[in-house]
C-alpha positions, 0 to 999 in steps of 0.5 A: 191464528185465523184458518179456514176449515177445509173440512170438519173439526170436532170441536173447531168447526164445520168445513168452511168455516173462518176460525180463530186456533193456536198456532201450534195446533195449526202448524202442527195438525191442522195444515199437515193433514190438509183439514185448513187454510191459513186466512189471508186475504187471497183465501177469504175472498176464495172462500167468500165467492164459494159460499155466494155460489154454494148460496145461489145454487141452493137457491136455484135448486129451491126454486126448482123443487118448488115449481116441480111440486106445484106441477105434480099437485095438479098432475094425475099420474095414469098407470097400467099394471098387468091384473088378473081380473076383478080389479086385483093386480099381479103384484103391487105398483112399486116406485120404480114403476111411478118414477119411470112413468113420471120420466114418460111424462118429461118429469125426472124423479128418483125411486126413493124420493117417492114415498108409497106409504101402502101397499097398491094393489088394487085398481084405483085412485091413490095419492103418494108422496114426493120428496123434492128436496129442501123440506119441499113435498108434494102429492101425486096422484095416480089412477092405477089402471089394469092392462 
């Protein structure tokens, strides 16, 4: 019996999938526990249309990435941080700080895509790096300035 997977299978399959059980593990655990559809034609034509839309949607959110990371390749990011002299700042510059500073500027990026990998705590010139999703990174630069 043919079923399409509502969710994953060990040793079936991943969700969506069309795949080809018995039918006495389809009647039995499979349609019970709402883990599969039988595969009619109503149901593969649903399934279709879900991964074109789940396709496009990836897609568009490629193009996205990919356009958000080649504005932040060209973008210096200027950051105030409160210092105590001598180029030294009170704490360090955290992602939160870059993200909020990133939002200021019309850019919506979350802290945890935002990778700092030391420390910044000092005046100047540093460059972090972004995750944008789908393999996609980009450098930022920031011009950490004193208060």
């Amino acid at each position: 019996m043919k079923v399409i997977l509502l969710q994953d299978v060990r040793g079936q399959g991943k969700k969506g999938q069309l795949v080809e059980v018995s039918d006495g593990f389809a009647r039995n655990f499979l349609f019970p526990r709402k883990m599969a559809l039988e595969a009619t034609a109503d149901n593969v034509n649903t399934m279709k249309m879900n991964n074109k839309a789940k396709q496009e949607k990836e897609q568009r959110q490629r193009e996205e990435a990919a356009a958000l990371a080649s504005k932040l390749r060209d973008m210096t990011l200027v950051l105030y941080a409160k210092g105590g002299g001598a180029g030294r700042l009170f704490g360090s510059v955290t992602s939160q700080e870059v993200s909020d500073a990133l939002k200021e500027q019309g850019y919506e990026l979350d802290k945890r895509r935002i990778l700092i990998e030391e420390p910044i705590k000092t005046v100047g010139l540093y460059t972090v790096k972004c995750k944008l999703g789908y393999e996609i990174n980009a450098p930022l630069k920031l011009d950490v300035r004193e208060k």
